[in-house]
VEXTORMI-259527 format. One record per residue (C-alpha): x, y, z; residue in one letter. Coordinates in steps of 0.1 Angstrom, whole numbers, plus 5000, padded with zeros to 4 digits. Example, Ala and Ser with C-alpha at 12.3 -4.5 7.8 and 13.67 -1.06 7.14 Angstrom:
VEXTORMI-259527
512349555078A513749895071S
END
This chain:
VEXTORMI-259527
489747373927X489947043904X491247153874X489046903845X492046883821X494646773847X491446533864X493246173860X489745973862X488546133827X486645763817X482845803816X481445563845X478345513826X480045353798X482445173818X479445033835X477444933805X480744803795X480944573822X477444483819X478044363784X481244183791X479643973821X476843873798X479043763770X481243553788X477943453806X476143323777X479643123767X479243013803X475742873801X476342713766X479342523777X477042373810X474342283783X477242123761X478441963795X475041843808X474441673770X478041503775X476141343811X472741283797X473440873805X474540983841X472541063872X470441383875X472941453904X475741483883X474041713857X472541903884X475941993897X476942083860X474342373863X474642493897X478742533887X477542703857X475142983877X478043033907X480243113878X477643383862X478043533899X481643513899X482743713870X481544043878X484544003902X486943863874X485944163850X486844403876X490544273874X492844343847X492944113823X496143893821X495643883779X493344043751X491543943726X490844313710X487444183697X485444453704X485944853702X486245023742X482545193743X483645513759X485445563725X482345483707X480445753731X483445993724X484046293701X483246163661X485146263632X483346553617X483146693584X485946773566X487247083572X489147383551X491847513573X492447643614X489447893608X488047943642X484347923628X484547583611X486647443636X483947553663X480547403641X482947073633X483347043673X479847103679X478346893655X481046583671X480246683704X476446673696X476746303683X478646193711X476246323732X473446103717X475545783717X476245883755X472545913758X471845583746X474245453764X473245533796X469645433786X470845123784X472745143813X469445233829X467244943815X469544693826X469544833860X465844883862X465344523854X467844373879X465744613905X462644503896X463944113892X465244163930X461844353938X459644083930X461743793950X461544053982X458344023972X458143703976X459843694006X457443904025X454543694013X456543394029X457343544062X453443654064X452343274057X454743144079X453743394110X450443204105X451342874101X451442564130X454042374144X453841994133X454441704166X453841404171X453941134145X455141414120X457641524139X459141154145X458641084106X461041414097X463541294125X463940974111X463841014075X466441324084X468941084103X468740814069X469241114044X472341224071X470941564079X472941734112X470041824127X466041774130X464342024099X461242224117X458142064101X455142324098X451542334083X450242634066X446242674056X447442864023X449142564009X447942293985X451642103988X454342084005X457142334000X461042354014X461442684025X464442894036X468442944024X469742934057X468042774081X465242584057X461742444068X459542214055X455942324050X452942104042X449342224035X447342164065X444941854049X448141694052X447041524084X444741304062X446941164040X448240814042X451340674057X452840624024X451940984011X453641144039X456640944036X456841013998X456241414004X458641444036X461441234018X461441463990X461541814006X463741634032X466341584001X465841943994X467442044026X470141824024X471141943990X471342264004X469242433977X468042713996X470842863989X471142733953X467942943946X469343173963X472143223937X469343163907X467743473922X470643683919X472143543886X468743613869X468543943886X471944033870X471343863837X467643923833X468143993796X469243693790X467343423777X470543183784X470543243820X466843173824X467242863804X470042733832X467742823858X465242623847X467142333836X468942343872X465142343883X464342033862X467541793873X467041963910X463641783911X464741453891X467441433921X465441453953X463041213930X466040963928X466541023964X462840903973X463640583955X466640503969X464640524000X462740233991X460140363975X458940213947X458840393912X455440273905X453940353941X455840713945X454440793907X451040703916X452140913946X452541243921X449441173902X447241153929X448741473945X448741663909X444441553914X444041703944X446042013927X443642013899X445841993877X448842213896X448742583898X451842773887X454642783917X454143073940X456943343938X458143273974X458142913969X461442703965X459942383954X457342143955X456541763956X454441803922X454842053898X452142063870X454542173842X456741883843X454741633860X454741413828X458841453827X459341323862X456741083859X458740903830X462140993844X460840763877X459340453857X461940453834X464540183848X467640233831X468240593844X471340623870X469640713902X473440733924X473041073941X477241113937X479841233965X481941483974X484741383944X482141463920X481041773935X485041863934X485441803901X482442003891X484142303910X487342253893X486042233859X484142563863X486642713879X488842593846X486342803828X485643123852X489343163854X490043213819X487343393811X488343663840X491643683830X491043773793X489944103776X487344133748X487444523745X490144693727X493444783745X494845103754X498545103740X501145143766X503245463761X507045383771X509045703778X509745883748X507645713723X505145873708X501645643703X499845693672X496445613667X493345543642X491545823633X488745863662X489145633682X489345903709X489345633741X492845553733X494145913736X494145913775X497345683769X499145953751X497746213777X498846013804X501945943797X505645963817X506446313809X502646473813X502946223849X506346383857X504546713852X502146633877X504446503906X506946793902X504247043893X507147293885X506747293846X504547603831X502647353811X500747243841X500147643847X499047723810X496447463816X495447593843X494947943824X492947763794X490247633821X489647973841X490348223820X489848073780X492347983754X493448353742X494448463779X497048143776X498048203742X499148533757X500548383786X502348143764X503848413743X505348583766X506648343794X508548243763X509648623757X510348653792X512548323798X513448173760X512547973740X513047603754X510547743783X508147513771X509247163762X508146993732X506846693747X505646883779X503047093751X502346743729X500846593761X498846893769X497546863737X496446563735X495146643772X492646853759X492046653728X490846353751X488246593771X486946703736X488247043737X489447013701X489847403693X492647493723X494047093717X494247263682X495847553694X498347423712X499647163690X499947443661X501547633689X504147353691X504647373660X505447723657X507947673687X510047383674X508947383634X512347113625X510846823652X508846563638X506546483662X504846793663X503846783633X502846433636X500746553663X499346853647X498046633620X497046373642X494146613655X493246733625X492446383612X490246303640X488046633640X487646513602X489946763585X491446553562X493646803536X495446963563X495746663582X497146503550X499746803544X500646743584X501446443578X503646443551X505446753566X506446513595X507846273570X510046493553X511446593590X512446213595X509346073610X509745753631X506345713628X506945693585X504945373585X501645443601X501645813590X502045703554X499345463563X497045723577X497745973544X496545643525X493345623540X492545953542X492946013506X490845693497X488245883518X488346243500X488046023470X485245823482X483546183488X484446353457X483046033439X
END
């Protein structure tokens, strides 16, 4: 059987989850705000370039789930650890051990935490039901494709030899399959993997220069690969659908995407004031241009920033240089100057490290941090020999209750002395049971430590330690100071501690 107070995993997943959440969407927003400061900085360069900018900034958003799952390399300590902030309060102050108070001071803490654990999973929920239904309306989407394309015709003949030949200028490896769809009012690229090109079927009517406009741009699509560049907008908004920073990347990346294949179509030898008349006429037949279907990728005219690409083609001091691979290097090093970072630091709290023999004090509360007292080398020793009778007293608190180990306590220590159970062996029980929230046996068995070695320090240090955090200040207070007259290596912090806990009795009493 799993004993819960010897479990090692003792973290709430919920609030590690949510805590991740929230860590991702930080560093994501820092993320999207440096690509907008970085696409601002390239405003006199080529859509191309800027369009790179966010594309590195949304395969970052999808890289640091990854990074946050690693430990970080520094911390910042910005923000408190949320499973301490879901953990046991500080209750009211208390008057004494009295089994009573110390039981309605546990159970009021343990009903707050359990409301700040609600909400917290709440959110957890929220954010998860939104990525679900982000992800459900794309499959969506998809399934409306697949149906349209199951219907749509194969285009030969003069269309097929227009794709091939516009596909060998743009460089493409192989011919893109060209197909005609009754549902469609424009053309559309199609597919992440193995993309298509599909064009309403009136577009057997249109003139030679129309077709050569409309192929050249989906075409450029293809070549930029951004199937698969939608692919990870999907998934990026999907995961940061809270965000209005990620949405804005998304459709900034949308707006330079369509500014680039533009600039392709002109450095095809079109001519800006032909191919614009091009968009307006197509935009007529539109009537105006319907919103974008969910399964679509993108069009040759969009209503919503006709007027944008429209001036962005006639204007004739815009870069139109579509960039090489150096570029596209560079844009992966700089984000991956940022990602890295980013990953390897820490914006939640740290857990002190316990070295062997040191005892770890902490701020009243903050109950996260006592799993590195409860975990430390002698309660880990304990576990690997699993000889000591600390590990069995344990055992006796869970399955039979705390006045069955007292008893089993007393008289092991009849039975076989004194130095049965070792100081430090009992201190990290305590603080065992303190970190699952079972403050009246962690109380128990610190006083009991007490009692067993009344000239150590520690102890006492301990003893006061828990008191402080269940909110019983003027015992904690006379713990305290009990430790210091016994030598107290924690002197600083403890004197610390008595310091704020009087200012707070005052503040009451006030």
């Amino acid at each position: 059987m799993t004993i819960p107070i010897l479990a090692a995993g003792l973290a709430d997943p919920s609030a590690a989850a949510l805590q991740l959440v929230l860590d991702i969407t930080l560093k994501g927003s820092l993320i999207c705000a440096l690509a907008g400061l970085a696409a601002l900085a390239l405003r006199r360069h080529s859509a191309y370039a800027r369009n790179l900018v966010w594309a590195g900034a949304l395969a970052a958003l999808l890289l640091l789930p990854l990074g946050a799952l690693v430990s970080p390399v520094w911390r910042l300590d910005i923000l408190p650890e949320l499973e301490g902030i879901a953990a046991l309060p500080a209750a009211p102050a208390l008057s004494g051990l009295d089994a009573a108070p110390a039981d309605a001071a546990v159970a009021a803490g343990e009903a707050r935490a359990a409301t700040r654990a609600f909400w917290m999973r709440g959110a957890l929920a929220a954010w998860l039901a939104g990525a679900l239904l982000t992800a459900a309306w794309y499959l969506l989407g998809r399934l409306e494709l697949r149906r349209r394309l199951r219907r749509a015709r194969r285009l030969d003949g003069d269309w097929r030899r227009l794709g091939d030949s516009l596909g060998r200028e743009l460089g493409l490896a192989r011919p893109v399959p060209l197909l005609a769809s009754s549902g469609l009012t424009t053309a559309i690229t199609v597919g992440a993997f193995r993309p298509c090109v599909v064009l309403p079927a009136a577009a057997d009517a249109w003139p030679d220069g129309r077709r050569r406009c409309v192929l050249y741009h989906e075409l450029a699509h293809v070549r930029r690969r951004d199937g698969l560049v939608e692919l990870m907008a999907v998934l990026a908004r999907a995961c940061h659908w809270f965000n209005p920073l990620v949405w804005w990347t998304v459709r900034q990346l949308h707006v330079e995407r369509e500014r680039d294949c533009d600039n392709a179509v002109l450095n095809g030898g079109a001519k800006p004031s032909d191919y614009a008349l091009q968009l307006m006429e197509i935009a007529a037949d539109l009537g105006g241009g319907a919103a974008r279907p969910a399964w679509q990728l993108s069009g040759i005219s969009q209503g919503a920033n006709l007027k944008d690409r429209l001036l962005h083609i006639l204007d004739p001091s815009i870069q139109r240089r579509t960039g090489g691979r150096r570029v596209a290097l560079a844009t992966a090093v700089l984000f991956l100057a940022m990602v890295l970072p980013l990953s390897a630091s820490g914006i939640w709290r740290s857990r002190p490290d316990t070295k062997k023999g040191e005892k770890v004090v902490l701020p009243a509360g903050d109950m996260a941090i006592l799993a590195a007292d409860a975990e430390s080398s002698a309660w880990n020793s304990m576990l690997k020999k699993g000889e000591d009778p600390v590990l069995k007293m344990a055992q006796v608190i869970e399955e039979e209750g705390l006045d069955v180990a007292v008893a089993f306590y007393h008289d092991l220590r009849a039975k076989k002395g004194g130095e049965v159970f070792k100081e430090m062996s009992v201190n990290a029980l305590g603080y065992r049971l303190l970190h699952v929230k079972r403050v009246k046996e962690a109380l128990a068995v610190f006083t009991l430590n007490t009692e067993a070695y009344p000239e150590a320090w520690n102890v006492w240090d301990s003893l006061g330690e828990c008191h402080m955090i269940i909110g019983n200040l003027p015992t904690a207070i006379e713990y305290y100071e009990q430790s210091l007259t016994l030598g107290s290596e924690n002197e600083k912090k403890a004197k610390l501690f008595i310091e704020q806990m009087r200012a707070s009795l005052a503040e009451e009493t006030s």
